[in-house]
N, C-alpha and C positions, 0 to 999 in steps of 0.2 A: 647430730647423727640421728638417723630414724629410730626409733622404738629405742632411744637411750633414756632412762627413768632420771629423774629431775632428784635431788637431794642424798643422792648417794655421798658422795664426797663433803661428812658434815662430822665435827669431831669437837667434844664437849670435856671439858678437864677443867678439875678443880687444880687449882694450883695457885703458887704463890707469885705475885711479883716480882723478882727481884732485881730488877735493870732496867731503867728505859731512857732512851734519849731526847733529845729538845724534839719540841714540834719542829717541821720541815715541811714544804709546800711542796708538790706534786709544778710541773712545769704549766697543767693547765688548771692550780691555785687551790688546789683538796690539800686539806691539812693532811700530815703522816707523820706518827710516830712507830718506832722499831722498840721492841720492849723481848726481854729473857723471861722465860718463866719458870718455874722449881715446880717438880711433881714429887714428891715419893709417899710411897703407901706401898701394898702388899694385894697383889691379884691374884684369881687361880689360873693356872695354866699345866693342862693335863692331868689334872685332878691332882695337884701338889701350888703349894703356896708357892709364891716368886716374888724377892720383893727385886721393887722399884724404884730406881732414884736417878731421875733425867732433871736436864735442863733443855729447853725448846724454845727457836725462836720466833717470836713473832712479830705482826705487825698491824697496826691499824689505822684505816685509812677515811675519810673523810668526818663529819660532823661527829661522828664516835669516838674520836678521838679526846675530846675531854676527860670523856670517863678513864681515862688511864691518868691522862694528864693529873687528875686530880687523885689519884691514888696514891698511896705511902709506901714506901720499898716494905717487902714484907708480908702486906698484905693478902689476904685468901679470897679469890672469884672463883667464880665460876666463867671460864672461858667458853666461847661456841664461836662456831667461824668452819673454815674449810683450809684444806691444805695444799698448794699448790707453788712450781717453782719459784726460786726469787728472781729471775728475770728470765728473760728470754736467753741468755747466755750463759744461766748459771743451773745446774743441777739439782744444787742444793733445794731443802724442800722450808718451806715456812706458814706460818701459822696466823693464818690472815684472820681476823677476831673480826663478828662481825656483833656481836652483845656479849654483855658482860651482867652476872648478875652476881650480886654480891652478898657474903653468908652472915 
């Protein structure tokens, strides 16, 4: 769309690993893995603490995909990536990783 600003849709979480499934190949041969991840900490919200404890899911799609592959259930990254439907016919929202940096 015209005058629509580029990186808005970009969402950065420390968090834990804890779930991921086998690699899986995309139809036109990008590797993909789907992986859980664990948040909890403590934010402010309205000038009063709120604590936090999600799980979220995500996914990672092509050569990026090792760096999960090789990580230990458990583990603490730092996730980056954007959020966006899980298909075309699902609602549901997921957490497409596009780097991972690790603490």
């Amino acid at each position: 769309m015209a005058g629509e600003q580029l990186g808005l849709n970009h969402l950065k979480l420390t968090a834990h690993l804890v779930a991921k499934d086998a690699v899986r190949y995309t139809p036109a041969g990008q590797p993909v893995i789907n992986c859980q991840l664990q948040y909890q900490g403590q934010v402010e919200e309205a000038g009063a603490a709120r604590k936090i404890e999600m799980n979220i899911s995500a996914i990672i799609i092509g050569p990026s995909y090792r760096l999960i592959e090789t990580m230990e259930l458990g583990q603490l990254a730092e996730f980056e990536g954007f959020i966006a439907h899980k298909s075309l016919r699902s609602q549901a929202l997921v957490f497409h990783i596009t780097n991972i940096n690790f603490n």
